[in-house]
C-alpha positions in Angstrom: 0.0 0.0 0.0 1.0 3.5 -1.0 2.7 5.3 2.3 0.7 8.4 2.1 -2.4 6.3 1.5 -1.9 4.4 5.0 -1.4 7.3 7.1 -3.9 9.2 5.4 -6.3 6.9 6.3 -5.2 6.3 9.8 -5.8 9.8 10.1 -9.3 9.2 9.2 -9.5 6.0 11.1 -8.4 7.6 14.5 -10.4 10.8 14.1 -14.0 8.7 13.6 -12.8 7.2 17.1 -12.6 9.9 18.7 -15.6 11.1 17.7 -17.5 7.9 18.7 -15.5 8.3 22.0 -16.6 11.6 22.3 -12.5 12.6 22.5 -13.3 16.1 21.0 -9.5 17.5 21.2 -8.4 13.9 19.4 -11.0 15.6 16.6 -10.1 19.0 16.6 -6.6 17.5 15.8 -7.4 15.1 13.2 -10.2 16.9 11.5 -7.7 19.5 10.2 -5.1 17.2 9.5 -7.3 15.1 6.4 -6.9 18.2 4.4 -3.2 19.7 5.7 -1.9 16.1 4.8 -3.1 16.1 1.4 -1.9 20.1 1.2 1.4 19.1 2.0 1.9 16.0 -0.4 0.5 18.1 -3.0 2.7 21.3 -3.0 3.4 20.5 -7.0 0.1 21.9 -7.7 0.8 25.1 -6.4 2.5 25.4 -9.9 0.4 22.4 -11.3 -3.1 22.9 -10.4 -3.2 25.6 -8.3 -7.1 26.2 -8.7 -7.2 22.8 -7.2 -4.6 23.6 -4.4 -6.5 26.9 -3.1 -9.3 25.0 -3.1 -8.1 22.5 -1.2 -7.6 25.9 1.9 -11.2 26.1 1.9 -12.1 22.6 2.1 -9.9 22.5 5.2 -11.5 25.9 6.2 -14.8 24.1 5.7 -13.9 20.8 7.9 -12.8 23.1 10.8 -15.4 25.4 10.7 -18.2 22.3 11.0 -16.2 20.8 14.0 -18.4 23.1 16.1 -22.5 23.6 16.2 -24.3 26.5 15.8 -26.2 27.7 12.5 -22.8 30.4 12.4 -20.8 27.7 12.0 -22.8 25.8 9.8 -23.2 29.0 7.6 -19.5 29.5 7.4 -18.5 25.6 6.8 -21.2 25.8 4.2 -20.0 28.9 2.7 -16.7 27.4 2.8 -16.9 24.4 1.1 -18.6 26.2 -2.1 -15.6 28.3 -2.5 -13.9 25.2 -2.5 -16.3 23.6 -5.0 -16.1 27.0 -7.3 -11.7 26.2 -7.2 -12.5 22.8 -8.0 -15.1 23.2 -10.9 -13.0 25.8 -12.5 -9.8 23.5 -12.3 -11.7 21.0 -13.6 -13.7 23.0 -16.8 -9.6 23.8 -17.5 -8.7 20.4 -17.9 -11.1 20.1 -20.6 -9.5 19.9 -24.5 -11.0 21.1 -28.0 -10.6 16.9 -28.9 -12.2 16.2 -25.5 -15.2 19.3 -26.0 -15.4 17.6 -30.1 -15.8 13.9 -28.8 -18.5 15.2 -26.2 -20.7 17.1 -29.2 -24.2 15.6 -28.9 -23.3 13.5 -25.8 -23.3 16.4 -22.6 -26.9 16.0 -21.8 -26.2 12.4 -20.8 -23.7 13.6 -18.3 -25.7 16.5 -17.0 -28.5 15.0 -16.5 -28.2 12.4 -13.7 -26.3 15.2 -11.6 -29.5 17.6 -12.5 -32.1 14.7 -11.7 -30.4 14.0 -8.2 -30.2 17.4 -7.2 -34.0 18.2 -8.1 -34.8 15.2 -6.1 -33.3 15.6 -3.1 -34.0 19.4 -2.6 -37.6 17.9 -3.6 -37.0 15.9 -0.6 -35.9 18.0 1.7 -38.3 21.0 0.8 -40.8 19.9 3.6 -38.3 19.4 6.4 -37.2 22.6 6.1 -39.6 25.0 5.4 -41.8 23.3 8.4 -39.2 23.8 10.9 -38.4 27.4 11.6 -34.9 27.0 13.0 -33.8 25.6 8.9 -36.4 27.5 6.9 -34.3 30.8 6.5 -31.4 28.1 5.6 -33.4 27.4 2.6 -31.8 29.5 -0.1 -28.1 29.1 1.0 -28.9 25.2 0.7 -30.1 25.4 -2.5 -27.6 27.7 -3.6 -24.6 25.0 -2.5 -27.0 21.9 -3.6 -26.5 23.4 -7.1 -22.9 24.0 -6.6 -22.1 20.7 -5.3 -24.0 19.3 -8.2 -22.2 21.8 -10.7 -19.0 20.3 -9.5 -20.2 16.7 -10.3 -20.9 17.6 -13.8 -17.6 19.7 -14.1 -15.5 15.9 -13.0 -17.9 14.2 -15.6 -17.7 16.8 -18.5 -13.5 15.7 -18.4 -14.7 12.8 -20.6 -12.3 12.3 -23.5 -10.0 15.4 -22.1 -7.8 13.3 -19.5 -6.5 9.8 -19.3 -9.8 7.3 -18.4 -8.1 6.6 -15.3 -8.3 10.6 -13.8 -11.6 10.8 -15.4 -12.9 7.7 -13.3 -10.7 8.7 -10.1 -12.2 12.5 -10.1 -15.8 11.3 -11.2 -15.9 8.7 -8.2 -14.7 11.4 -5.8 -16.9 14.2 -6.8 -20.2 11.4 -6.2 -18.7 10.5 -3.1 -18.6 14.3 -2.0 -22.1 14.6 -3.3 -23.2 11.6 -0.8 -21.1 12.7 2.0 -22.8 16.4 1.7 -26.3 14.8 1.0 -26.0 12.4 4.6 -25.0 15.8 6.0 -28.5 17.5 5.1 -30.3 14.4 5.7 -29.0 14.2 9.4 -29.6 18.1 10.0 -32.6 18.5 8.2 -34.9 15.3 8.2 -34.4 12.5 10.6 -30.9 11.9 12.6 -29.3 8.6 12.8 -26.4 7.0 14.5 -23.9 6.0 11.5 -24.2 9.1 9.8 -21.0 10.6 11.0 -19.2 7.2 10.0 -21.2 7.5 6.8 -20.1 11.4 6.3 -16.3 10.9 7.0 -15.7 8.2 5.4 -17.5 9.4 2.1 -15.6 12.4 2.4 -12.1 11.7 3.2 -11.9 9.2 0.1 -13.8 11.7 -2.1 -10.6 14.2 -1.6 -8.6 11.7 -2.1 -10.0 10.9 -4.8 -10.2 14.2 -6.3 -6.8 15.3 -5.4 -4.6 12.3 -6.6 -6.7 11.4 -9.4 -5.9 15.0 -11.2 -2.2 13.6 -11.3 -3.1 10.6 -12.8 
């Protein structure tokens, strides 16, 4: 196994225990360190991909703000991550080639689509919820505003079809889905009905979806 992948995901590993353990300091430790790890191992792209690697600031920015409640919190985690998903969308729509754009002529709806479907659906789904609760109903335009976003970024990783190596393409697709599950167990835990696996659920989704993302741009 690849060095950096093993202690990357001990870090994971170690910071779901000590949230199941409630050991918050072991999290506020941790948390951070998913992102700085991946930061640090990835210093190329500040010449590279260094959309991607400013990005990457606000992802961490994101993880640290959401270590701690309150709707403030949640604003600015939220916030956060879409800055990071704007750096990420634009370093992806970069990536693209006139070959890659000519091979995708006729074929983009097909690609959109399942990203627009989802999206529909689950703000569809969580429409109710929120408006019926007044503590989330003025959150209701900053979610759909970062539902479309998060979306966006999934079609941005599928619209690299034919522009990158079919290994990238399926490394960056696969993280940007598993970012868009990880994010969707997050608003289905705050919003609609709490259960006991979701931070298991969130973290893991969301530590391999960077991964993902990050190294599969190199490949």
């Amino acid at each position: 196994m690849n060095i950096k992948l093993f202690i990357y995901m001990a870090i994971v590993v170690a910071e779901i225990i000590c949230g199941y353990v409630g050991f918050r300091e072991g999290v506020y430790v941790l948390k951070p360190l998913i992102m700085l790890s991946l930061i640090y191992w990835h210093l190329d792209y500040l010449k590279t991909h260094p959309l991607l690697w400013i990005g990457m600031w606000f992802g961490l920015g994101g993880d640290v703000f959401l270590m701690f409640s309150g709707t403030q919190m949640f604003m600015a985690g939220l916030g956060s991550f879409l800055v990071m998903q704007l750096f990420y969308i634009t370093a992806f729509t970069k990536q693209k080639t006139a070959k890659g754009k000519q091979e995708l002529a006729g074929k983009t709806w097909q690609l959109v689509a399942p990203f627009a479907l989802y999206g529909l659906s689950f703000l569809a789904i969580l429409y109710p919820s929120m408006m019926n609760n007044a503590a989330t109903k003025g959150l209701w335009i900053p979610v759909v505003a970062y539902s479309v976003c998060l979306c966006s970024m999934g079609v941005a990783a599928a619209l690299r079809k034919y522009s990158v190596r079919q290994a990238s393409y399926v490394w960056v697709l696969a993280g940007a889905v598993l970012f868009i599950l990880s994010d969707s167990t997050i608003a289905l835990n705050k919003f609609m009905q709490p259960f006991d696996a979701s931070s298991l659920l969130v973290m893991t989704t969301y530590a391999a979806a960077q991964w993902l993302i990050i190294w599969g741009v190199k490949k």
